[in-house]
Residue, then its C-alpha position, 0 to 999 in steps of 0.5 A: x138402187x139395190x136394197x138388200x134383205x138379208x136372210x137372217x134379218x127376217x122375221x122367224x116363227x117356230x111352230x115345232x112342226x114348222x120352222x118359217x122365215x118371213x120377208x115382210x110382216x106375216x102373221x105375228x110378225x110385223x115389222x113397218x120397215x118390211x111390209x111389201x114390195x111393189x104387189x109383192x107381199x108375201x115372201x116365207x120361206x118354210x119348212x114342214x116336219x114329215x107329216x104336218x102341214x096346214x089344215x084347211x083355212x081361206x084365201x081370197x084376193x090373192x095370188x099364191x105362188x109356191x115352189x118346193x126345193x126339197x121333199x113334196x107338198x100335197x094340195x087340196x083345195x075347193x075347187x076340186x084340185x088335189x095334186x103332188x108338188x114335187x121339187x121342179x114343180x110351180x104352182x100358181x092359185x088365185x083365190x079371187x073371190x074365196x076358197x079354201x085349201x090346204x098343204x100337208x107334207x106326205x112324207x112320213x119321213x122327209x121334211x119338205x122345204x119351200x117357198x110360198x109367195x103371195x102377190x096383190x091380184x090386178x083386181x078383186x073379184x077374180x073367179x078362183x084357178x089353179x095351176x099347177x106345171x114342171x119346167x124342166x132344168x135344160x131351159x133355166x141353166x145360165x138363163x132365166x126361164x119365164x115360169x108366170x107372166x099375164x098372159x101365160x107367155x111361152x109356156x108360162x103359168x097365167x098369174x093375175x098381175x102385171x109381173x113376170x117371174x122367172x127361175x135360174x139356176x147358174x153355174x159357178x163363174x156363169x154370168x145372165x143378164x136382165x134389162x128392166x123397162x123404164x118404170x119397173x122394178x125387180x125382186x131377186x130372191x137367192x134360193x140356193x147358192x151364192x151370186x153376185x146382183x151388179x157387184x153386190x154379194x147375195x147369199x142363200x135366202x138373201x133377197x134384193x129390192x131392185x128400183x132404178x135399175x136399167x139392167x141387172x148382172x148376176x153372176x153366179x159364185x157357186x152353184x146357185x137357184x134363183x127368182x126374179x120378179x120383174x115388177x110394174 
């Protein structure tokens, strides 16, 4: 069973300096219809005016996964860390038992667009991590790259719960496969591009709620990126 979340279905906030499209209820957004998927519970796509960001604010019992397509984001946090993300870069923090943190785009000019998405962890409590890692495009081109598993497979960023993620970017007319174990369940999010998921057409910023599926087909139909969660 495929369920498809059309992009201009989401939720929308305007705030002037950032423009967000919320997958499930976030913030003043609520919707019952589209609260989760499996742990998955925050998908916002966002994007921040040149020099504007989040102030510092907590976060705990969670994992925040972030990904920039286009322009940077600067991070800061309690736990000492301040890094550049820069389109390519994955970044994983888990907020367990508390920290605060905040994102600013440094640019005076550009604006930055990304994805942050925030997962259920396996357990309260954790003690706070950050990572933050470049995965380059050779190993993603018309195959799907693990960027986070539980315990840090390949290369892969360690993130506090039973899901995999991974990154693909398809040429057009490129076909890649992913089996899914026997009680999993996927999430698909088109970040550019348009494909196919077993026949059923996704465009840019469309997502998928994938369940009793043994195997998933993408196909891409234009040059396209991907996210593929494969969920407990």
């Amino acid at each position: 069973m495929i369920r498809i979340r059309k992009a201009e279905e989401r939720g929308q906030a305007d705030h002037g300096w950032l423009q967000a499209r919320h997958t499930f209820s976030f913030a003043s957004y609520h919707d019952p219809q589209h609260t989760q998927f499996r742990a998955l519970r925050v998908m916002n796509e966002d994007r921040i005016a040149p020099g504007q960001g989040f102030g510092t604010h907590p976060h705990h019992d969670m994992e925040i996964v972030t990904y920039v397509l286009e322009g940077a984001l600067e991070h800061r946090d309690s736990m000492g860390n301040g890094e550049v993300l820069r389109p390519g870069e994955f970044q994983r923090m888990s907020a367990g038992t508390g920290i605060t943190h905040s994102e600013f785009n440094p640019s005076s000019t550009e604006p930055t667009h990304l994805y942050q998405i925030w997962l259920f962890p396996e357990r309260k409590g954790i003690e706070p991590s950050y990572e933050q890692k470049r995965f380059d495009d050779e190993g993603m081109v018309n195959q799907l790259r693990l960027v986070a598993s539980p315990e840090a497979e390949g290369g892969s960023l360690r993130i506090h719960q039973d899901v995999r993620i991974y990154l693909a970017k398809l040429d057009t007319g490129q076909n890649l496969e992913h089996e899914l174990a026997a009680g999993r369940h996927a999430w698909l999010q088109v970040l550019r591009g348009e494909i196919t998921l077993n026949g059923t057409e996704l465009g840019t910023s469309d997502g998928a709620a994938v369940s009793e599926e043994a195997r998933l087909i993408l196909e891409g139909k234009s040059e396209s990126e991907v996210m593929l969660f494969d969920l407990a």
